[in-house]
C-alpha positions in Angstrom: 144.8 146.4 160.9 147.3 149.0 160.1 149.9 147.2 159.2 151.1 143.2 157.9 155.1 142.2 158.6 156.2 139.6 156.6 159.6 137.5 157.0 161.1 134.7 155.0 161.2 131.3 156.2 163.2 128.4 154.7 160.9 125.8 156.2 156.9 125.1 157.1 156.3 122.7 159.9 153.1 120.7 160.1 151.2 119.9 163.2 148.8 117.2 163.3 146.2 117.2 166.0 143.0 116.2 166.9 141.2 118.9 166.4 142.7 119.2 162.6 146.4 120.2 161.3 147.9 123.8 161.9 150.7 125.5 159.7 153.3 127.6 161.7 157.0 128.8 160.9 159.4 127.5 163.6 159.8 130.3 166.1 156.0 130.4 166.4 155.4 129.2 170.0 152.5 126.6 171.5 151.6 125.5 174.8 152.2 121.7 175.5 151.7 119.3 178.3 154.6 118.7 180.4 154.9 116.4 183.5 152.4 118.0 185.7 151.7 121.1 183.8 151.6 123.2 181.0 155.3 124.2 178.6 155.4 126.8 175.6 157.8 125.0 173.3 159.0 126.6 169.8 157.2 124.7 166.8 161.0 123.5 165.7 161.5 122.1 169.4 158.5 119.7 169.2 158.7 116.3 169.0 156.5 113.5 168.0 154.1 112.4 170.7 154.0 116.4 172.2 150.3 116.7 173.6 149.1 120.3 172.5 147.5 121.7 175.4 143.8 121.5 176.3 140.7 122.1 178.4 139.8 120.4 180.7 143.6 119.2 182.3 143.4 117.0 185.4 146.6 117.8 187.0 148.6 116.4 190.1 148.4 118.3 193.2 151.5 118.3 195.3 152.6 115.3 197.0 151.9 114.4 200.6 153.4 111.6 202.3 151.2 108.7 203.3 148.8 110.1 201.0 147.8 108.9 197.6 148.7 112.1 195.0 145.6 114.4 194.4 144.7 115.7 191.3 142.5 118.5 190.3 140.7 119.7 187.0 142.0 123.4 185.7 139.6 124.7 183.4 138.3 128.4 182.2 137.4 130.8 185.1 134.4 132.8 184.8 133.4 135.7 186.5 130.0 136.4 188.4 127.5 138.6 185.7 125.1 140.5 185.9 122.6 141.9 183.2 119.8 141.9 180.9 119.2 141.7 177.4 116.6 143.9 175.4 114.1 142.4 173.4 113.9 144.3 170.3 117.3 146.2 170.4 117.2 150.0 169.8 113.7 150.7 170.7 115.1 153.1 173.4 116.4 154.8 170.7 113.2 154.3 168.3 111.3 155.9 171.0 113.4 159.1 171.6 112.7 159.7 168.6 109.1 159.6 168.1 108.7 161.4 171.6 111.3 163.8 169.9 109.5 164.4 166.7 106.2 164.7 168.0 107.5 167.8 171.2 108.9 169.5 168.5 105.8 169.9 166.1 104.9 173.4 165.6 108.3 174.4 167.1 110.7 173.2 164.1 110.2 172.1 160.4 109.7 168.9 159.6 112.8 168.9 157.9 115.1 170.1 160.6 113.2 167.2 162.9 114.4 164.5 160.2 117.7 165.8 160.3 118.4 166.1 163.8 116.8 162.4 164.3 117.7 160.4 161.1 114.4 159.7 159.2 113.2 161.1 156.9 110.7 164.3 156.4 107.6 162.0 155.2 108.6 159.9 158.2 108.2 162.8 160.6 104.8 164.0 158.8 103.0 160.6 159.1 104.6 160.5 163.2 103.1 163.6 163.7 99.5 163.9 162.1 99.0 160.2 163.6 99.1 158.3 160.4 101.3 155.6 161.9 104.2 155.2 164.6 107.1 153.4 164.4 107.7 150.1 163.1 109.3 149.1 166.1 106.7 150.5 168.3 104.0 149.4 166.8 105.4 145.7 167.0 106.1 146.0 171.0 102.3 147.5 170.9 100.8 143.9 170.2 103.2 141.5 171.6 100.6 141.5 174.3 102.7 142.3 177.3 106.1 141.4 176.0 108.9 142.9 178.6 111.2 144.9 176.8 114.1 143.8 178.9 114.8 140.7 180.1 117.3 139.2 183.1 119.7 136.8 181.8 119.7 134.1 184.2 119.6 129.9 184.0 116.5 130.2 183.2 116.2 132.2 180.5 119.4 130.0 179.1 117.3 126.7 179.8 114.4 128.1 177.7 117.3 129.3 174.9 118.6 125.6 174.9 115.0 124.0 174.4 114.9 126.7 171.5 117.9 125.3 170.0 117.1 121.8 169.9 113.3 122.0 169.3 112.1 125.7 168.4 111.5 127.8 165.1 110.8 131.4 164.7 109.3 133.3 161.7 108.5 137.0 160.9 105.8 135.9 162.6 105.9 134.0 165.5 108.0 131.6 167.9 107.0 127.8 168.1 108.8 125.0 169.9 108.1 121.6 168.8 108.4 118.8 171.0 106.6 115.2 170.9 103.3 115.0 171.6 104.4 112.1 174.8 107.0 114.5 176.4 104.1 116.3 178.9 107.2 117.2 181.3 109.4 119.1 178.9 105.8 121.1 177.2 104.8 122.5 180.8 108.4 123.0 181.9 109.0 125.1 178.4 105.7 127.2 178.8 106.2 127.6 182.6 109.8 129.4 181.3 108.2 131.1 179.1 105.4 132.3 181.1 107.9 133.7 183.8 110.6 135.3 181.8 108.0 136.7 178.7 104.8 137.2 180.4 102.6 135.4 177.5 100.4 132.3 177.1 100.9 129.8 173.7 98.2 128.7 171.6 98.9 124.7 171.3 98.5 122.3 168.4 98.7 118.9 168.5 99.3 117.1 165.2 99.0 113.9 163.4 102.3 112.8 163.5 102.0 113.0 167.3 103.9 116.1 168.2 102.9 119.5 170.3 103.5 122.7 168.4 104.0 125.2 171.4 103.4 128.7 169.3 103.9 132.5 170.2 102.9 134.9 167.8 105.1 137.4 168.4 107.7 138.7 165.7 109.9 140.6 168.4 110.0 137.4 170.4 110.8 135.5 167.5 113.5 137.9 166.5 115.1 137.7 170.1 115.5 133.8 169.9 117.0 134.3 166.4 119.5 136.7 167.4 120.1 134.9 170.3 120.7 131.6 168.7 120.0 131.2 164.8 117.2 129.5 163.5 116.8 126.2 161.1 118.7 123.0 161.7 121.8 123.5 160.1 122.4 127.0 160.9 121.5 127.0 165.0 124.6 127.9 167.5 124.4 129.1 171.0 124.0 132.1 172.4 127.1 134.5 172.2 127.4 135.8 176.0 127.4 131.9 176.9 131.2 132.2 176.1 131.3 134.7 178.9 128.8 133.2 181.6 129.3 130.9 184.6 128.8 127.1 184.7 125.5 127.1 186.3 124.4 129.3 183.3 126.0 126.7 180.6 124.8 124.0 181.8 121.3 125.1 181.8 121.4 125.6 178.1 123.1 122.5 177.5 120.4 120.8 179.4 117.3 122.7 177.4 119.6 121.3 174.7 119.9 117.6 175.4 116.6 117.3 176.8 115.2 117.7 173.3 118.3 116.3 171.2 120.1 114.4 173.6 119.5 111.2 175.6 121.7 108.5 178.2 123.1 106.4 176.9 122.4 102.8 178.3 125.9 102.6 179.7 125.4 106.0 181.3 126.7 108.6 178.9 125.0 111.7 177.3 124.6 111.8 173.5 123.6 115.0 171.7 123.3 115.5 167.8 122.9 118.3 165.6 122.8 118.4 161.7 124.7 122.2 162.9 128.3 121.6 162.8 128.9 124.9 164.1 127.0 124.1 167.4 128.7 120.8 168.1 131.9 122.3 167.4 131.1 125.5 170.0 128.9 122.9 172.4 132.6 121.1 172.5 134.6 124.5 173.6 132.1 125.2 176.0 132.2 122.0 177.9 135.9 122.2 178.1 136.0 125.8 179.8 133.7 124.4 182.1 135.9 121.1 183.1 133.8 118.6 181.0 135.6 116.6 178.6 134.0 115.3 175.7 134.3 113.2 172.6 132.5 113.9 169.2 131.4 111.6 166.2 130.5 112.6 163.0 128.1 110.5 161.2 126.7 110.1 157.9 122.8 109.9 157.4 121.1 107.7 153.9 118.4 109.4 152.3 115.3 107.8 151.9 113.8 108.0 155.0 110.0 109.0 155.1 108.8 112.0 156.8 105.2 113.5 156.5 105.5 111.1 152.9 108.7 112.9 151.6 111.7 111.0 151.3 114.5 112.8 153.2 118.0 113.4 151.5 121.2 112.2 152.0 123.2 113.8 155.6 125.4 114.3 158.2 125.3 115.2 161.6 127.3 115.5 164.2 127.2 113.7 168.1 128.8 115.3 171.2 129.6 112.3 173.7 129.9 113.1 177.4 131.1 109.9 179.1 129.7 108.3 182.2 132.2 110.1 185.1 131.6 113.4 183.4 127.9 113.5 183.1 126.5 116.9 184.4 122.7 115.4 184.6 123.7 111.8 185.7 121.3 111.5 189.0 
């Protein structure tokens, strides 16, 4: 920002929505509906009743006589992609590096090395008599055939999903945790896994009837965490899902509901978080893809036993996709 332009106003107008209450001056401009379509009106031109715009819109197509009028859904449009995503970031770089300090032994000092590759001259002394290598290298050296690139594709968003709604990661290792009943969703996570990372889990099943699914791997375990947060309050979904097909969304919100969600009886899907952050991007999402949505929030009374502690007082939040929307429904 280089520079801020300020001008007096005589007047603030409110505007209530659902989605909260913005404050604008009167010239600002927003998009309403209109009789079939979409109007920028001046924030003094509103009225009551205006509709602020949203995603998804079901809109009339034109008329055809003898025909009953057509309508179609306008949501986001996203383009075709392509990529991969590296699994500890900036080992490329790590890498060069060592291979750089450990060419140039005998030929410079130690000291120009460090300064020519950003570490320091101990650094460069302990590469180069064999003392130890890189952190980073040294990590991807027992991750026991960890890929250092990875394809994003459905899959590997399915597998982010169960992550969000069921996994854990430490500086140690990965885990998902899923209930000990749900044999479909534990070989469908470790067949994901087995594909897209190459590695096997050690498995525990516990008392309380559940199925820890466990990688020990701290660059895996970083990756989901970059990828999509980690602890119950804090999770959120992946940042290139803003920029990713439908097919690719709805595999993550899948992975997602299959291990928070469930149908409703009379047909709808219901997915809670304690994260408001990934209800509130979970709700976004859906309407860029054409899926409209509803969301609760709910409060939760303490007392509640698990593993003989009493849990604390809560809230949580429920994304509602009705019946004629339902992206699963078979």
């Amino acid at each position: 920002v280089s520079g801020v332009y300020r001008h007096r106003v005589t007047a603030i107008y409110e505007i209530r929505y659902t989605g909260g209450v913005l404050h604008a001056t009167g010239d600002h401009s927003v998009f309403i509906r209109r009789h079939g379509g979409i109007a920028t009106t001046a924030v003094r031109d509103l009225k009551p009743g205006d509709v602020l715009v949203s995603l998804p819109y079901k809109a009339r197509q034109e008329f055809v006589a003898g025909q009953r009028t057509s309508h179609h859904v306008r949501a986001h449009r996203f383009a075709e992609v392509s990529q991969t995503l590296a699994v500890a970031p900036g080992l490329d770089d790590v890498r060069t590096a060592y291979d750089f300090a450990i060419a140039q032994r005998g030929a410079q000092s130690q000291a120009a090395i460090a300064t020519a590759i950003g570490v320091s001259q101990a650094t460069v002394g302990h590469w180069q008599r064999g003392i130890h290598r890189p952190r980073e290298l040294a990590a991807m050296s027992w991750a026991h055939g960890l890929p250092e690139h990875v394809s994003v594709t459905p899959a590997l968003m399915k597998v982010l999903g169960f992550y969000t709604a069921e996994g854990r990661a430490t500086d140690y290792y990965l885990q998902f945790v899923f209930g000990a009943h749900e044999t479909p969703l534990h070989e469908e996570c470790m067949a994901l896994m087995r594909d897209i990372f190459c590695l096997e889990p050690s498995l525990e099943e516990t008392p309380d009837h559940t199925l820890r699914i466990t990688y020990h791997s701290a660059p895996l375990g970083a990756f989901f965490v970059r990828q999509c947060g980690t602890g119950s309050h804090a999770k959120h979904v992946p940042d290139m899902l803003w920029d990713l097909p439908t097919d690719y969304f709805l595999a993550y919100l899948e992975g997602e509901a299959l291990g928070d969600g469930y149908t409703t009886r009379d047909g709808k899907l219901s997915v809670s978080s304690v994260s408001q952050r990934l209800i509130r991007e979970l709700t976004w999402l859906c309407a860029m893809h054409g899926i409209g949505v509803g969301v609760r929030h709910g409060a939760q009374l303490g007392g509640r036993m698990i593993k003989q502690t009493p849990l604390p007082d809560g809230e949580y939040w429920n994304l509602i996709i009705g019946k004629t929307a339902h992206p699963f429904q078979r």
